[in-house]
C-alpha atoms as a printed R data frame, in Angstrom:
    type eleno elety resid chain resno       x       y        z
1   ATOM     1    CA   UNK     A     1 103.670 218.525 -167.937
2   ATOM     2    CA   UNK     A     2 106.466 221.257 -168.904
3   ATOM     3    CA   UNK     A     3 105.187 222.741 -165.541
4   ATOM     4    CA   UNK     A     4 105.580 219.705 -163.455
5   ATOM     5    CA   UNK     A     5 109.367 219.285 -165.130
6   ATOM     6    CA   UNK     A     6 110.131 222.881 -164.781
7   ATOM     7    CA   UNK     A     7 109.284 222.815 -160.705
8   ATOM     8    CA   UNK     A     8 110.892 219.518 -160.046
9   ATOM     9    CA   UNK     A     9 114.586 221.033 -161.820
10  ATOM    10    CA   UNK     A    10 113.810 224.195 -159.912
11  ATOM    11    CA   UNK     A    11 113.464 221.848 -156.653
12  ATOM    12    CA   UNK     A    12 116.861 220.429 -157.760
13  ATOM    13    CA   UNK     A    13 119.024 222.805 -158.299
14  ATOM    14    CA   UNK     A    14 117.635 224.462 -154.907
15  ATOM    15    CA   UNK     A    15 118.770 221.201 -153.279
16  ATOM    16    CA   UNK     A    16 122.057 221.271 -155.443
17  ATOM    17    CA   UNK     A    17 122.674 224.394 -154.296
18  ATOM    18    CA   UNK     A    18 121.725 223.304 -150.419
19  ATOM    19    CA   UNK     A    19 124.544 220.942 -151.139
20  ATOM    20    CA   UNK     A    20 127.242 222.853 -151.798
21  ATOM    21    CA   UNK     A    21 126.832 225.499 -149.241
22  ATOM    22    CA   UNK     A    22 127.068 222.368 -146.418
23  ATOM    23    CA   UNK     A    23 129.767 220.861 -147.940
24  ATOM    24    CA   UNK     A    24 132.107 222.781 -149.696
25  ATOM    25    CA   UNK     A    25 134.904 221.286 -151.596
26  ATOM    26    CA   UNK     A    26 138.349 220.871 -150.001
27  ATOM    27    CA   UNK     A    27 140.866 223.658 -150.530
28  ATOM    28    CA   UNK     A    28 143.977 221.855 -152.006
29  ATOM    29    CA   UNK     A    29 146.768 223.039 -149.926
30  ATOM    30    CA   UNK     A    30 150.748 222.145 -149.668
31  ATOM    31    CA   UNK     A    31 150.140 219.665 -147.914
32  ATOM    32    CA   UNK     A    32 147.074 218.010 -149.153
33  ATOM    33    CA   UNK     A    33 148.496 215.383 -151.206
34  ATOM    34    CA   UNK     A    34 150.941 214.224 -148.381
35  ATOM    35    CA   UNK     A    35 148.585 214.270 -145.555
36  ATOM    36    CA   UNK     A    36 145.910 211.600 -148.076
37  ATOM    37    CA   UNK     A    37 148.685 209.219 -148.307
38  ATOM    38    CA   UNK     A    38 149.507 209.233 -144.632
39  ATOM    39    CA   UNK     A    39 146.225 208.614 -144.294
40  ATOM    40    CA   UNK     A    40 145.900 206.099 -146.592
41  ATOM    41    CA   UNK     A    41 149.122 204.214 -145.287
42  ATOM    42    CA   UNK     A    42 147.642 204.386 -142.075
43  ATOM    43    CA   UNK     A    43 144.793 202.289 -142.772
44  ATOM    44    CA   UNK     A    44 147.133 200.072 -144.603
45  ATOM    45    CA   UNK     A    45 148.977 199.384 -142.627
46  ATOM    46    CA   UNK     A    46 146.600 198.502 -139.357
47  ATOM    47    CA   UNK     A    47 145.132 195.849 -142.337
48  ATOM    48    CA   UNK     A    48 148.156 194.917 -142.994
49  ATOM    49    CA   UNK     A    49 149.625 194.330 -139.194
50  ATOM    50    CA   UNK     A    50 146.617 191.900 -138.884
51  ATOM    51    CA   UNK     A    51 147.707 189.467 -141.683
52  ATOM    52    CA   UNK     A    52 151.309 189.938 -140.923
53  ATOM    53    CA   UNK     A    53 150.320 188.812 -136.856
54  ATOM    54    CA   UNK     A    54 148.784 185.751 -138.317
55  ATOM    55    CA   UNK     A    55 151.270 184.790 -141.049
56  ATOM    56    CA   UNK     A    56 153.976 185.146 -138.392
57  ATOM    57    CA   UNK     A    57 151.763 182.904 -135.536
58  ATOM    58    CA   UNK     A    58 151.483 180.220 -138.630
59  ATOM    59    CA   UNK     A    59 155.178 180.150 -139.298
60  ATOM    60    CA   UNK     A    60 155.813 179.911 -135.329
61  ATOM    61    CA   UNK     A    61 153.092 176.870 -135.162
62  ATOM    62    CA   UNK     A    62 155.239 175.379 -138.304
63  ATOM    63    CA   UNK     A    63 158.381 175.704 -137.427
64  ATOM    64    CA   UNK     A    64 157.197 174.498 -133.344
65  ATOM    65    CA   UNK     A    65 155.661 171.356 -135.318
66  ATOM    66    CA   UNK     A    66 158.395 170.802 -137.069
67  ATOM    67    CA   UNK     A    67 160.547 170.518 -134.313
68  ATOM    68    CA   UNK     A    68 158.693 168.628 -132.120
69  ATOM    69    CA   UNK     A    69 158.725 165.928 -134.992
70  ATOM    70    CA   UNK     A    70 161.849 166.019 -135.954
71  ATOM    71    CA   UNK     A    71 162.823 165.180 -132.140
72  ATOM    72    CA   UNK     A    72 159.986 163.071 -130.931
73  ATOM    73    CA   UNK     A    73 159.776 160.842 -134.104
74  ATOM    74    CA   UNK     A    74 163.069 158.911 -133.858
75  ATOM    75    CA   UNK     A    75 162.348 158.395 -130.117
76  ATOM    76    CA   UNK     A    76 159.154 156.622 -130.679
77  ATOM    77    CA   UNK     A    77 160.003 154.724 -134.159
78  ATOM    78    CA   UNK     A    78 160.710 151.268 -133.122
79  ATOM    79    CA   UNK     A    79 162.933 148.553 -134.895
80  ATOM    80    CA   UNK     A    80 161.925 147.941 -138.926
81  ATOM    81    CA   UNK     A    81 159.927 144.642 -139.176
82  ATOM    82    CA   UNK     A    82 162.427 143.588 -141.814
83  ATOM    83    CA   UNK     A    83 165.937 143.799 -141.462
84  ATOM    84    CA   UNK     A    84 166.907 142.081 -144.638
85  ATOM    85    CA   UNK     A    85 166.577 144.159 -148.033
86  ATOM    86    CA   UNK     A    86 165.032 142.761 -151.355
87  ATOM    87    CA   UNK     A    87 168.296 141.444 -153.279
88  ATOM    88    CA   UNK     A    88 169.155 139.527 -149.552
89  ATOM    89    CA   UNK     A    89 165.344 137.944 -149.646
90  ATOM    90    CA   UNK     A    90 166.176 137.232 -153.455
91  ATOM    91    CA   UNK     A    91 169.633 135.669 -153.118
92  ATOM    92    CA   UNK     A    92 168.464 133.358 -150.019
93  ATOM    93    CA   UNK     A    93 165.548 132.051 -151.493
94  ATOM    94    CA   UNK     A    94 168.124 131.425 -154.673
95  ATOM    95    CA   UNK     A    95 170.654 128.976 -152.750
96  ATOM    96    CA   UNK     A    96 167.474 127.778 -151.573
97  ATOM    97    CA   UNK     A    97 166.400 126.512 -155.207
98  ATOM    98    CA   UNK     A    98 170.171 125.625 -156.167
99  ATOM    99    CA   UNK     A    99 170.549 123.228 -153.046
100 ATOM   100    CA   UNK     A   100 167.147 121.839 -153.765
101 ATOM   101    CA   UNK     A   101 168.221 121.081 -157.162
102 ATOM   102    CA   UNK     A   102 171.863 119.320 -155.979
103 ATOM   103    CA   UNK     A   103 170.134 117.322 -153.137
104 ATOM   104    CA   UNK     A   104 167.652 115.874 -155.626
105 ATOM   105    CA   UNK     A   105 170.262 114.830 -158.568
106 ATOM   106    CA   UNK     A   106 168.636 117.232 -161.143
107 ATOM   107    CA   UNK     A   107 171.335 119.307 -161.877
108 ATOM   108    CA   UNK     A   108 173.786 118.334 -164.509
């Protein structure tokens, strides 16, 4: 068993080894730290451009929509059913009662 173990670490470390030799590890230079973050702002921003396309088509459609009812509304709203308001409705129907009340001899 010891043998087994010792040939399959001997395997790894030869493929370890293999490894390193392909791909050897990047040499920080000057400008290694500035060249990763225009990198990574790169792919930021092409993410980025995407969502800010469609946010801006959205607020377009919105503010199109908006405008459209804002001038087509008034132009197809016809005349209110009722042109009299609640306390008008209450105060008719009122003198209604009270001349009801005088024309019968009720009222004191």
């Amino acid at each position: 068993m010891d043998r087994m173990n010792e040939n399959i670490e001997t395997q790894l470390d030869g493929l370890f080894a293999e490894y390193r030799s392909a791909c050897p590890d990047p040499d920080g230079g000057v400008n290694f730290m500035p060249s990763l973050w225009q990198k990574i702002e790169a792919r930021r921003n092409e993410s980025v451009s995407v969502f800010r396309r469609l946010a801006q088509a959205c607020v377009l459609a919105t503010a199109a929509l908006t405008l459209a009812m804002v001038i087509l509304i008034p132009r197809i709203q016809t005349e209110p059913v009722y042109t009299a308001t609640y306390v008008d409705v209450l105060d008719a129907a009122h003198s209604l009662d009270s001349a009801q009340l005088m024309d019968s001899g009720d009222l004191q």
